[in-house]
Structure formats: structure tokens, C-alpha cells
C-alpha positions in Angstrom: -21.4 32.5 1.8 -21.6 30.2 4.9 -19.7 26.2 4.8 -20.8 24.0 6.6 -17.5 24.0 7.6 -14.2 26.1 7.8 -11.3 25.0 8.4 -8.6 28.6 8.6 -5.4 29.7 9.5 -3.6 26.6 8.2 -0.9 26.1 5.6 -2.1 24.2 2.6 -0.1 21.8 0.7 -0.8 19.9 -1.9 1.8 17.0 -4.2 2.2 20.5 -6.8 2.2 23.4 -4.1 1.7 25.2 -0.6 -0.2 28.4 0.3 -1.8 30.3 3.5 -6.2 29.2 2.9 -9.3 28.9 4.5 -10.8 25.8 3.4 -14.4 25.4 2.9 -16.4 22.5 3.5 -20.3 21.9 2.5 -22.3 18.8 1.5 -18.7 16.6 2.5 -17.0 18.4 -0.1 -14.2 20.9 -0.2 -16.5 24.2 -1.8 -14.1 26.7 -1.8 -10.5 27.5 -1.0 -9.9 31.1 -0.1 -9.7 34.0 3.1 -11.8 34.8 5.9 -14.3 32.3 4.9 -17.1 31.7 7.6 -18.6 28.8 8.8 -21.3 26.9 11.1 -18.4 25.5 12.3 -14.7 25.6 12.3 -11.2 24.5 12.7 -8.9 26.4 14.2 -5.5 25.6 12.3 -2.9 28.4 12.9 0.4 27.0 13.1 -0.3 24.1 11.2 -0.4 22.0 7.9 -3.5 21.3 5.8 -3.1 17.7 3.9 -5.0 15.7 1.6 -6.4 12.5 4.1 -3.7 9.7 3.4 -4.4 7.1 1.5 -2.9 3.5 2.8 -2.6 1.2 -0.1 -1.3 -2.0 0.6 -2.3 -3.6 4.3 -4.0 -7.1 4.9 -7.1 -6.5 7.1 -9.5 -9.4 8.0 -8.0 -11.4 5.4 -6.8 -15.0 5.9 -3.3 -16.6 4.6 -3.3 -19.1 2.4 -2.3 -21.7 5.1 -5.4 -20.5 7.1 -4.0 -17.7 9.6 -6.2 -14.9 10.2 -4.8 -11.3 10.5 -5.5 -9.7 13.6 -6.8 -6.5 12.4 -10.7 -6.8 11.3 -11.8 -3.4 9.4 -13.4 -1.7 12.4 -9.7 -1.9 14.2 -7.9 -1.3 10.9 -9.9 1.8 9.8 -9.3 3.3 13.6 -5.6 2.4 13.2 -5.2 3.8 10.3 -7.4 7.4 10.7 -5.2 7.8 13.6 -1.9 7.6 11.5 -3.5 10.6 9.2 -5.6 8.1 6.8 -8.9 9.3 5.8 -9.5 5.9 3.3 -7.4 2.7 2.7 -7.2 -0.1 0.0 -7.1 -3.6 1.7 -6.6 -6.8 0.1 -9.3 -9.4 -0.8 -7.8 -12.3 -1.1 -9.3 -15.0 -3.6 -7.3 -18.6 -2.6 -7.5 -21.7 -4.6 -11.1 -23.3 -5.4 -12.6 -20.0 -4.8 -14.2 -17.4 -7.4 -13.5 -13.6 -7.6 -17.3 -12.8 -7.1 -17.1 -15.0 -3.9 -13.9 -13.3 -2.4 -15.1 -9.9 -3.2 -18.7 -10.7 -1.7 -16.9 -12.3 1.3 -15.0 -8.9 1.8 -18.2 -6.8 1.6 -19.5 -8.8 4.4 -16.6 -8.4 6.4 -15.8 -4.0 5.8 -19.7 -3.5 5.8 -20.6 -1.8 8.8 -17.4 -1.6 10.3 -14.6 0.8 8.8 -14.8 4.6 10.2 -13.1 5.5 6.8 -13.6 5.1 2.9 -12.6 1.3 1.8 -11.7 -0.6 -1.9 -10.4 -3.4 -2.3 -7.5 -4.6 -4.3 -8.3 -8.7 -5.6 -5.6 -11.0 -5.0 -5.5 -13.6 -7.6 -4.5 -17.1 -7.0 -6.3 -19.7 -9.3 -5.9 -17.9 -12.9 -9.3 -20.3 -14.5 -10.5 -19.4 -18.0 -13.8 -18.3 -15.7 -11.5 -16.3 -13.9 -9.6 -14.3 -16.9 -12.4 -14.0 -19.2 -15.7 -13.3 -16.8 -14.8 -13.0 -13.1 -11.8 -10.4 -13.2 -14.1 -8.1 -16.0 -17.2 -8.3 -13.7 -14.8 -7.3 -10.7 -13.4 -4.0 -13.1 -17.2 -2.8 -13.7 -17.9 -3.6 -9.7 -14.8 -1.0 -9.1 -12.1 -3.3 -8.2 -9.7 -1.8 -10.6 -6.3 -3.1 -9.6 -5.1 -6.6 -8.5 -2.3 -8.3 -7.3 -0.3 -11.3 -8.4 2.6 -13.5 -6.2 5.6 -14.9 -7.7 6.7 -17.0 -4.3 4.2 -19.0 -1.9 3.3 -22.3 -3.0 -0.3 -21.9 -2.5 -0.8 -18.4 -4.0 2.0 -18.1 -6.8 1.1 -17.7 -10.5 3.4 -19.4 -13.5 4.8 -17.2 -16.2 1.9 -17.9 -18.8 -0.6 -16.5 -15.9 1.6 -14.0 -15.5 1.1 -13.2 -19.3 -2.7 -14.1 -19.3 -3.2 -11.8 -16.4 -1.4 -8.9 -17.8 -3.5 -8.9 -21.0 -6.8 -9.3 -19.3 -5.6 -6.1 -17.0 -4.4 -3.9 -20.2 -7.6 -4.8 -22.3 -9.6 -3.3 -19.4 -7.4 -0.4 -18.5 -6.7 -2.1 -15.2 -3.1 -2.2 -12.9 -1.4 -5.4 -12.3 0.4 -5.3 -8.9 3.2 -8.0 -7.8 5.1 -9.2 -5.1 8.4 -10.2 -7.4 10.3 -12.6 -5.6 11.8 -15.7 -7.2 10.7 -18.7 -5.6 13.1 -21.1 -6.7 15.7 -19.6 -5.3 14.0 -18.9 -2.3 12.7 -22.3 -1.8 16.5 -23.5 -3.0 18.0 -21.0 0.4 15.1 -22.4 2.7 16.2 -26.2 2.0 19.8 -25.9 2.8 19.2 -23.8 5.8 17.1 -26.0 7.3 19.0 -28.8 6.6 21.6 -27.4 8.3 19.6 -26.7 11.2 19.9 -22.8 10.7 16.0 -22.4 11.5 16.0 -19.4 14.0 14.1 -16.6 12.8 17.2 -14.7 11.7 17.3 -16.8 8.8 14.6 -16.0 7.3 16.5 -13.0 5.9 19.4 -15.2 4.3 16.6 -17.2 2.4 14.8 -14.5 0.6 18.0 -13.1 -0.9 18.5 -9.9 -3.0 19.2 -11.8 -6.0 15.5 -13.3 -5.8 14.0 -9.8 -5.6 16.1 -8.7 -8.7 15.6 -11.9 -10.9 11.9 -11.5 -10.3 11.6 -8.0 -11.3 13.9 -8.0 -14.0 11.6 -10.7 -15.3 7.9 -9.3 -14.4 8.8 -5.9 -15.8 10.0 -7.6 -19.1 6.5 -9.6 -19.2 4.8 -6.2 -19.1 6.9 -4.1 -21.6 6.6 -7.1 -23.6 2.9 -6.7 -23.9 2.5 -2.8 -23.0 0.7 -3.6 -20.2 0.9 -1.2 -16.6 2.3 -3.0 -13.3 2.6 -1.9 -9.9 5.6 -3.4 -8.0 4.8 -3.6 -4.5 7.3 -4.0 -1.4 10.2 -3.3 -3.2 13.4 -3.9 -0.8 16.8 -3.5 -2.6 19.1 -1.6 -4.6 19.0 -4.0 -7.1 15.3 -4.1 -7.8 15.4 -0.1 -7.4 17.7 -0.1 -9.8 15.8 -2.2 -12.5 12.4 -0.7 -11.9 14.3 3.1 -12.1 16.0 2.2 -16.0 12.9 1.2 -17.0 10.9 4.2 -16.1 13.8 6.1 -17.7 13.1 4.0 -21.2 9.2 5.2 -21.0 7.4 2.1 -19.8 4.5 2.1 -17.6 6.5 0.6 -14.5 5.4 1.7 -11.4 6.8 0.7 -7.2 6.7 1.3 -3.9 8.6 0.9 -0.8 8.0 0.3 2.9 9.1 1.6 6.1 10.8 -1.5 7.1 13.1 -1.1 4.3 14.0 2.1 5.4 13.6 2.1 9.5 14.5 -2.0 10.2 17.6 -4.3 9.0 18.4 -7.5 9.4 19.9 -7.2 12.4 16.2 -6.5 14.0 16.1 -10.3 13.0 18.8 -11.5 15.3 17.5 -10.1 18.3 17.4 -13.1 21.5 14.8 -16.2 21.4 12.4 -16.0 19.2 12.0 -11.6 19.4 13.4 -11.6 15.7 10.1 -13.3 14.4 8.4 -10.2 14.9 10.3 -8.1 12.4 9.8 -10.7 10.0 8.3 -10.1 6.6 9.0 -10.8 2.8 10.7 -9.5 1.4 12.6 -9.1 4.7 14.7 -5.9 5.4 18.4 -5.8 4.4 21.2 -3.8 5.4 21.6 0.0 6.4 23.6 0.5 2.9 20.8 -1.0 1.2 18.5 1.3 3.2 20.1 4.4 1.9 19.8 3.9 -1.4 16.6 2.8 -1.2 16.1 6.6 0.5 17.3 8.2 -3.0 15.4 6.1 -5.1 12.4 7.8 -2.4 13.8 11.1 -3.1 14.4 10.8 -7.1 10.6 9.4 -7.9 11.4 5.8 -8.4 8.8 4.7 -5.9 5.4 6.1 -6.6 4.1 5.4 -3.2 4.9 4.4 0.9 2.6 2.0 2.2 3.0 0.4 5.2 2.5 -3.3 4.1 0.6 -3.6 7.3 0.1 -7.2 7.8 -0.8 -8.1 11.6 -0.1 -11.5 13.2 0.1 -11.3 16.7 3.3 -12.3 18.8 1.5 -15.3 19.6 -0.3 -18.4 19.1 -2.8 -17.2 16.8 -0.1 -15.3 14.7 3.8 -15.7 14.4 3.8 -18.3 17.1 1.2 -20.6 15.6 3.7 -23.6 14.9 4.7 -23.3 18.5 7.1 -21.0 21.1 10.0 -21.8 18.8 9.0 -22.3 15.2 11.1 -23.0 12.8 11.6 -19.7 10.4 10.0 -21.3 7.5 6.8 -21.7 9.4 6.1 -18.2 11.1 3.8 -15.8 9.6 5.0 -13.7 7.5 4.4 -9.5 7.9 4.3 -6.3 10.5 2.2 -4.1 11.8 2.3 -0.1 10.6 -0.8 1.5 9.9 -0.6 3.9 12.3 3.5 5.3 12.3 3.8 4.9 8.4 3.2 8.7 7.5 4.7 10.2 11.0 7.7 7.9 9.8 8.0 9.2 6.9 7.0 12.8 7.6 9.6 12.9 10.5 12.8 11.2 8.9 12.4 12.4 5.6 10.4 15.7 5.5 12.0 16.9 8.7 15.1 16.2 7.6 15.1 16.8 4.1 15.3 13.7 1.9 12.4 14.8 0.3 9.8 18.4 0.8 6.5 18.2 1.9 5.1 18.0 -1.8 7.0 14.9 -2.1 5.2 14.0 1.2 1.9 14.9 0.2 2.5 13.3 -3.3 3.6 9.6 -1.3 1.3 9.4 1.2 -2.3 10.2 -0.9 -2.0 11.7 -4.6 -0.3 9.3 -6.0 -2.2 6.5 -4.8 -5.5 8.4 -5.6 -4.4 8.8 -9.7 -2.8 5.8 -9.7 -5.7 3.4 -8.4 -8.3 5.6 -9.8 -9.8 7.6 -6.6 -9.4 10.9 -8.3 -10.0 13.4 -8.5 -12.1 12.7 -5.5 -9.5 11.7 -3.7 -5.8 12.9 -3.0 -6.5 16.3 -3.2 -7.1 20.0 -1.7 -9.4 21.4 -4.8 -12.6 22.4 -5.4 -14.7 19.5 -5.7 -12.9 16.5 -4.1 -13.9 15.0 -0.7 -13.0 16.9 2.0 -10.8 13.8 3.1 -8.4 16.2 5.1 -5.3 15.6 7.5 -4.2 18.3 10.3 -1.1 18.1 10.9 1.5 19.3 13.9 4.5 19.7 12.6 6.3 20.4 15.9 4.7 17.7 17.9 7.3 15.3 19.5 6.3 11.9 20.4 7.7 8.8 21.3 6.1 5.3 19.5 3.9 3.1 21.9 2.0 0.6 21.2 -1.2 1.5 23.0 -0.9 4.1 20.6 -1.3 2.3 17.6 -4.9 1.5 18.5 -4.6 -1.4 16.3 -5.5 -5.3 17.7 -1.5 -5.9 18.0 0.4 -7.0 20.6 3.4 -5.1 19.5 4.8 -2.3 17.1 8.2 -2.9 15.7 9.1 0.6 15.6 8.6 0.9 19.8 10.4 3.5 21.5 11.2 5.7 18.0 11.2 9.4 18.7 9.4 11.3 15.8 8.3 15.1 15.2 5.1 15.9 13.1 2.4 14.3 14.0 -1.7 14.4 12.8 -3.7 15.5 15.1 -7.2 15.7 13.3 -8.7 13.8 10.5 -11.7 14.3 8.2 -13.2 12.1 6.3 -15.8 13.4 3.6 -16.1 16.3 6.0 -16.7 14.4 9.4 -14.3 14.1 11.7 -12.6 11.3 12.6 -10.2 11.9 14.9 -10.1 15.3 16.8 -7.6 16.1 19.3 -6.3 13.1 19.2 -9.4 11.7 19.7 -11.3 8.8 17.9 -15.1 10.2 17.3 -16.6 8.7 14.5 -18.7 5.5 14.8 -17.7 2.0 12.9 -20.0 1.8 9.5 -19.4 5.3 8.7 -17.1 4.2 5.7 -18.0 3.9 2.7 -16.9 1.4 -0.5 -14.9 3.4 -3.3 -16.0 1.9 -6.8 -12.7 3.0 -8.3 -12.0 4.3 -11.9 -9.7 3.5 -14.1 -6.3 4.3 -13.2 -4.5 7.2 -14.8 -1.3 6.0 -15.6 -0.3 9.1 -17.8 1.6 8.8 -21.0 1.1 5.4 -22.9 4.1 3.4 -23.6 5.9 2.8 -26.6 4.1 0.4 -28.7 4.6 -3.5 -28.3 6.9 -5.4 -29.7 6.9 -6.6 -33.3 5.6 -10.1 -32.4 2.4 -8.3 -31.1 1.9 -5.4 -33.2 -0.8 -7.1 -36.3 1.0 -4.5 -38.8 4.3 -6.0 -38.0 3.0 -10.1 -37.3 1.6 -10.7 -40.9 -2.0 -9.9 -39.3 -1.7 -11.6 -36.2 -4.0 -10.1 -33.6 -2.5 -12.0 -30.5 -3.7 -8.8 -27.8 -7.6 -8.7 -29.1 -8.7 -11.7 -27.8 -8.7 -10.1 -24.4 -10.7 -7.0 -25.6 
């Protein structure tokens, strides 16, 4: 039998396993797995590892803040950015602000990935104005379009949710089968920091660390993962930064709930030191929630290695260094007024494969398992995606594992103007990317065209075990017939 294509002499890895196989590609499928398989064409991949195409799940591309910045990355840049860090598909943001309807963002977003991403796109919805419309029409009609998960803010005046459309959101999500994603910071406190830091004319950008303290991160946690045991409902905490919060999210995956988290790499490659640097330098490093301390770092490197965190994303969120990004309020803003976010599409995975498969913290499973599976099952892009089997895309990531290289920012390829991890040295590196079978980058070398990409209609997620049954005040049996959870059915 002849493959379209063959990719041999690699070692195969997977988030359960590893083994010497050829891989056979036909149709943009993997169609078989095996030895001395022959093709019209093929990969020669001796000496190196076979990975499932990572899959970048939380970066801002083309989308707009809610005070009107635009990021710099559009999805043609993006895409190229991130099929050069050993992504084969990505799941930006589409951000619905206040006044506007989920249909409108998500047709907005169409017209702005359409034609332009060299790799697979979804889209996770950002919600902001909670209407009736919104809850009982909008975010339904956005499920059956594919848009299966969707992501809530505790902080930021202009995009924050209260506690009761916290709760409304949470059973809209679990009636449909959907995740509920949140950036759990509490913005009281934070607000409370910002005002007495300014006032005491603390407003250099190395304060913007002090005013998003640990304890916010904690509070807001603690309290969004007791809204969604409350009402056995899955949620997705994004960003996560501290012991604290590490530690909250980890006890309550211990007592069965359907708690899920990631982490970044500027909570384990940055601190808040990178904040301090001279003039205005620290703006670039910030981000919220902003790195913390080397201590806190480590421990957030065995909650990495344990299975607290589900996933690694790179939070990519690109404002220039300056006037149309972090130096919009002029050449030396005031902390409170600099965009928030970092570039990393590109170094996330040779990050992480470098310092913590290369040195142990965690095996290449763990690898494979954080930079795609996960993220497939989780926001519903398997079995497709994620995977080395029979059947699935043939979304695929060559990999050098002895390739040395020092980050640059020219090779980022992204429409930044810096990277914060300049000047890192890192071993293991991708070298070729598929994408359904096509390559993307070979060599080294970008040669796929823009629009090549296609929308993912995701599934619903596959959050495994169901946890334990609501409380009594929600369970009819137990509330004198009270059916409080079917209205959202």
C-alpha cells in the first residue's frame, strides 16, 4: 500500500506512550502507523521525535481590548508564529464587549481568521454583557455553531461579570455540555492596591505587580471554583500564577470536581524583578496576573509535574513596545494605563520542552499530553486532534531534540517588536510542521500560503468522570421538587 505520504525513522510519542513507526499519511489523515511503509513522498525523521501538532489555547489575535487597543498580531501573523513554535491549530479569543451580540463578535472573527491563518482556527467567546438574549439564545446558537467553550473575567471594569452572572453563566454552560473558562482575579482588591499606589505616586511599571496581589488570585478562585461545585458545572481556570491558587484548584480535583487550570510560561521563566528593570523596560513583561517570585515559580513547576494544570499556553497577548501598544498613554505611562500581556507563540513549547523535558520536571508524555492532547479532549477537537492514531489529522510536529538555539526576536516571526524571553538558550526545537498533511514549516522554513486554515466546529468537551451530584438546595429529590438547574435545559 502506497501514502500519500511517509513520514519514517522517527520516534513516536504520544500523552500515553512512545515507539520506533513509520507514519502514514493519505487524504490529510494519519492511515496507518507501522514499518517500512512507502510513500509518494516522504520525511526523513531518523534521529528525531514524532509529536501530535500543538495546540495553543489561549492567545489574543486580532482582537481589540475593551479600552480600544488592537493586538498586534492579525491571524495571518499569528498562525505563522505559532506553526513555527510546533503548532499545527490554535484557539484564539473572540471577544464580545458591551452593546455587542455573540452572533456579531463571532461573525466579526470569521471575517477577520477567514483567509488568513496557515493553520486550523476556533474560537473561544469572551463574554462581557451576560443579557437574557445572551444566556438563553446567543450563547446556545454559538454551542451548535462549534464555539464550545467561553471565557468569563472577574477584574476589568469594562469586561467583569458579577457573581449572579457568574452563576447564570455556569448553568447555561452545564445544560449544554459546554466549559466555562475564567481569569479569577479579585477586583476589589486589586482596584483597592491600584488606588493607594497611585496615590502615593508609586506608578512605575514595577508596580503593577504589588497591585494584583496573590491574595486576589486566591480569593477569586477559591470563590469561582465554589460557584461551580455548587452547581456541578465544569470550569477551566486560565493563567493561573501562585501557589495559593495551585493549591486550591489541586484539593479540589482531589475531592472529584470537574476543576480544571493552566499555567504560563511567564510564571515559570519571568518574576517580578523583570518588572523593575530601568525606564519604562519593565512595561513589557507586564501582564495579569503578573509574575511573582522564583519560590512561587517552583512550586508552580510541581503543581506542572503532579497534573494540577491541564495545559501550557502561552497567553500570547501582543501590544507593541510602542505607541500603538504598551506606550499608548505616552513614553511614561502610568502602570495602571499600559496594556496589559506578552508575546509567546512561538518559544512556549521549546520553553517548555527545554527546561522541563530536558531536564526532567516532567517526560515527554507529560509534554505531549500539555502542549496538544489535553487541549484537544478538553475543548472537544478529538479525536481529530491531539493525537498520533489512525484516523486523526495528520496535524504532526518534528521535532530536534538536540537542536541548540538562542531566542531572537526575528525568530518569532510574529508582528512584535520584542520577545521577553530574548537571549534564552534552549535545546529541542521543531523543525517541521504538518498541518492535515501539508506542510507548514519545513526546514525551518514557512511554506504554506495564508487561508490554508480551516475553522474547527468543536465538540463537546470530554471532561471524563461526572462530579458528585449537587448540593441539596439543587437536587429536586432533596428541594421539596424544586427544579432550579432545568430552566437552562
Amino acid at each position: 500500500m502506497s501514502f500519500d505520504l511517509v513520514i519514517r525513522g522517527g520516534t513516536v510519542a504520544t500523552a500515553a506512550d512512545r515507539f520506533s513507526a513509520d507514519i502514514g499519511i493519505t487524504g490529510g489523515r494519519i492511515a496507518a502507523l507501522g514499518h517500512d511503509l512507502a510513500g509518494a513522498d516522504e520525511i526523513d525523521a531518523t534521529g528525531k521525535l514524532v509529536l501530535p501538532g500543538g495546540i495553543e489555547a489561549h492567545c489574543h489575535i486580532a482582537q481589540e481590548s475593551a479600552s480600544g487597543g488592537m493586538t498586534a498580531d492579525d491571524y495571518r501573523t499569528g498562525s505563522i508564529s505559532a506553526a513555527f513554535g510546533g503548532n499545527a491549530s490554535f484557539v484564539p479569543f473572540a471577544a464580545q464587549h458591551r452593546g455587542m451580540g455573540v452572533t456579531e463578535t463571532l461573525d466579526l472573527y470569521d471575517s477577520r481568521a477567514q483567509g488568513a491563518s496557515v493553520i486550523d482556527y476556533g474560537y473561544h467567546l469572551i463574554i462581557a454583557d451576560a443579557t437574557d438574549a445572551v444566556l438563553r439564545e446567543e450563547l446556545p446558537a454559538a454551542f451548535a455553531r462549534g464555539v464550545t467553550s467561553f471565557k468569563v473575567f472577574m477584574t476589568y471594569d469594562r469586561m467583569k461579570i458579577d457573581d449572579r452572572q457568574f452563576l447564570e453563566i455556569l448553568s447555561v454552560a452545564r445544560a449544554h455540555g459546554a466549559l466555562t473558562m475564567v481569569h479569577a482575579e479579585n477586583s476589589g482588591l486589586i482596584g483597592w492596591m491600584t488606588d493607594r499606589l497611585m496615590a502615593g505616586g508609586h506608578s512605575a511599571p514595577r508596580y503593577h505587580a504589588i497591585s494584583h496581589p496573590a491574595a486576589a488570585e486566591a480569593e477569586a478562585i477559591h470563590r469561582a471554583v465554589t460557584f461551580a461545585r455548587f452547581l456541578d458545572a465544569p470550569l477551566m481556570i486560565v493563567h493561573v500564577s501562585t501557589p495559593e491558587g495551585a493549591d486550591i484548584i489541586a484539593r479540589a480535583r482531589l475531592e472529584g470536581a470537574r476543576v480544571f487550570a493552566e499555567t504560563c510560561p511567564q510564571y515559570l521563566f519571568l518574576t517580578r524583578d523583570d518588572l523593575d528593570r530601568p525606564g519604562m523596560e519593565g512595561a513589557k513583561f507586564m501582564c495579569s496576573p503578573p509574575p511573582r517570585d522564583a519560590e512561587s515559580a517552583a512550586h508552580i513547576w510541581r503543581h506542572l509535574a503532579v497534573g494540577t494544570f491541564s495545559l501550557f499556553s502561552s497567553d500570547h497577548a501582543p501590544y507593541r513596545f510602542d505607541t500603538s501598544g504598551k506606550l499608548a498613554g505616552g513614553p511614561e505611562a502610568p502602570f495602571n494605563t499600559i496594556a496589559n500581556g506578552m508575546p509567546g507563540l512561538a518559544v512556549r513549547l521549546p520553553l517548555l520542552f527545554s527546561e522541563g523535558v530536558r531536564t526532567g520536571r516532567i517526560s515527554l508524555e507529560q509534554f505531549v499530553a500539555l502542549s496538544s492532547a489535553n487541549a484537544a479532549r478538553i475543548y472537544g477537537m478529538a479525536p481529530a486532534k491531539g493525537s498520533i492514531t489512525v484516523g486523526a489529522d495528520a496535524d504532526i510536529a518534528i521535532w530536534d531534540p538536540q537542536e541548540t538555539r538562542t531566542v531572537r526576536l526575528e525568530d518569532q516571526h510574529d508582528a512584535m517588536d520584542y520577545t521577553p524571553y530574548e537571549g534564552m538558550e534552549l535545546t529541542g526545537w521543531p523543525v517541521t510542521v504538518l498541518s492535515r498533511g501539508d506542510r507548514v514549516i519545513d526546514g525551518g522554513r514557512l511554506v504554506a500560503e495564508p487561508g490554508r486554515g480551516r475553522y474547527i466546529a468543536r465538540a463537546r468537551p470530554d471532561l471524563g468522570a461526572a462530579a458528585p451530584r449537587p448540593p441539596a438546595e439543587l437536587d429536586p429529590a432533596r428541594a421539596f421538587g424544586a427544579d432550579l438547574l432545568g430552566r437552562d435545559g
